[in-house]
C-alpha positions in Angstrom: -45.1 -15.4 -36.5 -48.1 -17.5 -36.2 -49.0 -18.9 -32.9 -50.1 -22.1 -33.5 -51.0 -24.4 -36.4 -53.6 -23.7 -39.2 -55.7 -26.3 -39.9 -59.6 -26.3 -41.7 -62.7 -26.1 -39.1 -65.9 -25.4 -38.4 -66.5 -21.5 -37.5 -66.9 -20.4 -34.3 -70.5 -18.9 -34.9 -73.1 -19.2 -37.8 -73.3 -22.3 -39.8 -71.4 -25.5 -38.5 -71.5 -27.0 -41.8 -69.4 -24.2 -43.2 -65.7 -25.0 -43.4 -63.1 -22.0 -42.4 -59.6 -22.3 -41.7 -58.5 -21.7 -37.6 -55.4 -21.4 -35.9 -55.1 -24.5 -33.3 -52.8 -23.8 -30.6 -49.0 -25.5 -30.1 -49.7 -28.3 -27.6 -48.3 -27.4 -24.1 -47.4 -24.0 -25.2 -46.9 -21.0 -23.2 -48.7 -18.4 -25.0 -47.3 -15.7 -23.0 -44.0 -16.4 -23.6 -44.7 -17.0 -27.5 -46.3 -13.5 -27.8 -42.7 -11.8 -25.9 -40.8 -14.0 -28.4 -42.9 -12.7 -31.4 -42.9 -9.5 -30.4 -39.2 -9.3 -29.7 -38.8 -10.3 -33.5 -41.2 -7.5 -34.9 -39.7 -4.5 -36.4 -42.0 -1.5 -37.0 -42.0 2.1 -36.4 -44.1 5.3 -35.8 -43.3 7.7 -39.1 -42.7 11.5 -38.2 -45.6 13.9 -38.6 -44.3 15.2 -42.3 -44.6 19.2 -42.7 -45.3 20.8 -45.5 -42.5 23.0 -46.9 -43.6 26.1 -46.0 -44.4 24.9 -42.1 -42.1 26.2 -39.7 -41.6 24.8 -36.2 -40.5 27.4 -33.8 -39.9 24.9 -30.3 -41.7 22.1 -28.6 -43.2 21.9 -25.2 -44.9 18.4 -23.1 -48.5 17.5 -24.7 -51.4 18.8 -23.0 -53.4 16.0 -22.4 -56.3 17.8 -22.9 -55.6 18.8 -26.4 -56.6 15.4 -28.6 -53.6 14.0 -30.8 -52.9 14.6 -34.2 -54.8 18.4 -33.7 -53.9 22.0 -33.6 -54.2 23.8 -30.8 -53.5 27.6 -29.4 -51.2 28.4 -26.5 -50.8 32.2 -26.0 -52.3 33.0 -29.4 -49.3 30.8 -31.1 -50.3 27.8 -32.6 -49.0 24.2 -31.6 -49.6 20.6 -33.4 -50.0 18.1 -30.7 -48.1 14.8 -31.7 -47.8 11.9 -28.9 -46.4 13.2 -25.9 -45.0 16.6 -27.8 -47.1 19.7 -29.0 -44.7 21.4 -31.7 -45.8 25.7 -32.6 -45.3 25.6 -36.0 -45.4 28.9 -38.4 -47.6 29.0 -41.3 -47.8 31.7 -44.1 -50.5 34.5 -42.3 -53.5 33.6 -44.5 -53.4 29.5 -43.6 -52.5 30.4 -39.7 -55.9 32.6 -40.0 -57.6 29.8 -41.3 -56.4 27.5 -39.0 -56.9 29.1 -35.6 -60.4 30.3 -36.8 -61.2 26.0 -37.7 -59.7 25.5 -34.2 -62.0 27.6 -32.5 -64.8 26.5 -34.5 -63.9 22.8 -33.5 -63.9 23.7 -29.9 -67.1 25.3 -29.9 -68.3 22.1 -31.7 -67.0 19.5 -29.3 -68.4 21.4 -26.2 -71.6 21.8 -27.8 -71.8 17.8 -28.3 -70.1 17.6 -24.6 -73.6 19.8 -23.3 -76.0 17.6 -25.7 -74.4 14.6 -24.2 -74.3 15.3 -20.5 -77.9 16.3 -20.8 -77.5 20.2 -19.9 -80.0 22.8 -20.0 -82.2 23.8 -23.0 -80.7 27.2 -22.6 -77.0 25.9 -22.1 -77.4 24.2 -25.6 -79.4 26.9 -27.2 -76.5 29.6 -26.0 -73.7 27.4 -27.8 -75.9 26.6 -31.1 -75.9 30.5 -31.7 -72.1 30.6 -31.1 -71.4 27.8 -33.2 -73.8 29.8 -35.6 -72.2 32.8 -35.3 -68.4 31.5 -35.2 -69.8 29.5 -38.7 -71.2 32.7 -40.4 -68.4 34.6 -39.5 -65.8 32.1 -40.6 -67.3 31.0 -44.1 -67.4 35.1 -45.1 -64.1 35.1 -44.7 -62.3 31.9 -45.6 -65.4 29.9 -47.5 -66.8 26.5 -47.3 -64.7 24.1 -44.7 -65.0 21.6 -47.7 -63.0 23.8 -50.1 -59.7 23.0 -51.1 -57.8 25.7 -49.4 -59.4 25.0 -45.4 -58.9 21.1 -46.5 -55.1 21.6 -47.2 -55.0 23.8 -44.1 -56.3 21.9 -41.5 -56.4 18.1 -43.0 -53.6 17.2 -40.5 -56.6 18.1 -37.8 -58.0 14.5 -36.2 -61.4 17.0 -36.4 -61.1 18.5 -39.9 -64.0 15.8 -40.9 -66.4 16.5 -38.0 -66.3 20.1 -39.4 -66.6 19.6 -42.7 -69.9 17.7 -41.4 -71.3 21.1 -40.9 -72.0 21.8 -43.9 -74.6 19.2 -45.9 -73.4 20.0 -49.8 -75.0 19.3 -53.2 -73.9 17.3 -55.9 -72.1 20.5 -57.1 -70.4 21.1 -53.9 -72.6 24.2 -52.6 -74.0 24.2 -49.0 -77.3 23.2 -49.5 -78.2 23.9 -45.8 -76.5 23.9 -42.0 -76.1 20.5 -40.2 -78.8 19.4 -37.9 -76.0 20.1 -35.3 -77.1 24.1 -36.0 -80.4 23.5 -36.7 -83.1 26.8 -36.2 -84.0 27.7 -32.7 -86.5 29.8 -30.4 -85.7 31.6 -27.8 -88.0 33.1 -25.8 -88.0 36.1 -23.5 -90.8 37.2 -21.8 -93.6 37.3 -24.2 -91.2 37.8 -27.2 -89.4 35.4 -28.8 -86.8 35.5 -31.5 -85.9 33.2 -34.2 -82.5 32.3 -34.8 -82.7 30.7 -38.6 -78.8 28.9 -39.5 -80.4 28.9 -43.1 
């Protein structure tokens, strides 16, 4: 399946004097018709999403394209798994489903806070979702824990975005939150002549 002949030379950048091996092309070759002929020849395939045993899918419906691939997602309060051009609902035990449509909106709030720091919005628009995301944090880790433990890991590792929340939480060598990300970092707002301090801790 190589295109062309491999042969020793010198490297394309860096040191001339250092020897490499390069692939030097077929004389008179038509590299467009090589590549159909090679990739007529290649067998491969895209594996099926594997569910665990207790998952349940219910139906399938056409992908929203503005739910990313490989994520969760809520339609209706039901929760669907986007995968290509298909977003299957799937039924999980009650406690996991809980966990996983609180992660999802947690993620959500995440990604349109970095959407408002990246467009350059308002102080105040920022400000407003930092206390969300605060608040959505707080309320989540009472109730289900870190986002690193074992049980929101094995919930919502199939999530493309399970990693960008686990970055929430900077951990210890022993695995305890040793503070908030920078992401929720403490802010002031001020009204009037009052402010009020809004500490993530």
């Amino acid at each position: 399946m190589v295109l062309g002949t491999i042969v020793e030379g010198n490297k394309l950048y860096g040191d001339k004097s250092n020897i490499d091996t390069t692939c030097k092309p077929f004389y008179s070759a038509d590299l467009s018709e090589q590549l159909k002929s090679a990739i007529a020849n290649t067998k491969g395939k895209i594996p099926e999403y594997e569910h665990d045993e207790d998952d349940k899918i219910i139906d399938s419906i056409p992908a929203d394209e503005s739910v990313r691939n490989f994520s969760f997602t809520l339609v209706n309060d039901n929760l669907y798994y986007r995968e290509n051009s298909r977003m299957n609902r799937i039924e999980f035990p009650k406690k996991t489903e809980e966990r996983i449509k609180a992660m999802v909106g947690l993620q959500d709030c995440v990604r349109e806070l970095i959407n408002l720091q990246l467009n350059e919005y308002s102080e105040s628009d920022i400000v407003s979702q930092q206390v969300k995301l605060n608040m959505l944090y707080d309320r989540f880790s009472k109730k289900h824990g870190l986002i690193n433990s074992s049980a929101n890991r094995n919930a919502f590792k199939d999530d493309s975005g399970y990693y960008l929340l686990c970055s929430l939480e900077i951990l210890n060598e022993q695995g305890e939150v040793e503070r908030k990300a920078d992401m929720l970092k403490p802010v002031i707002l001020t009204f009037g002549s009052a402010q009020l301090g809004l500490n993530p801790r």
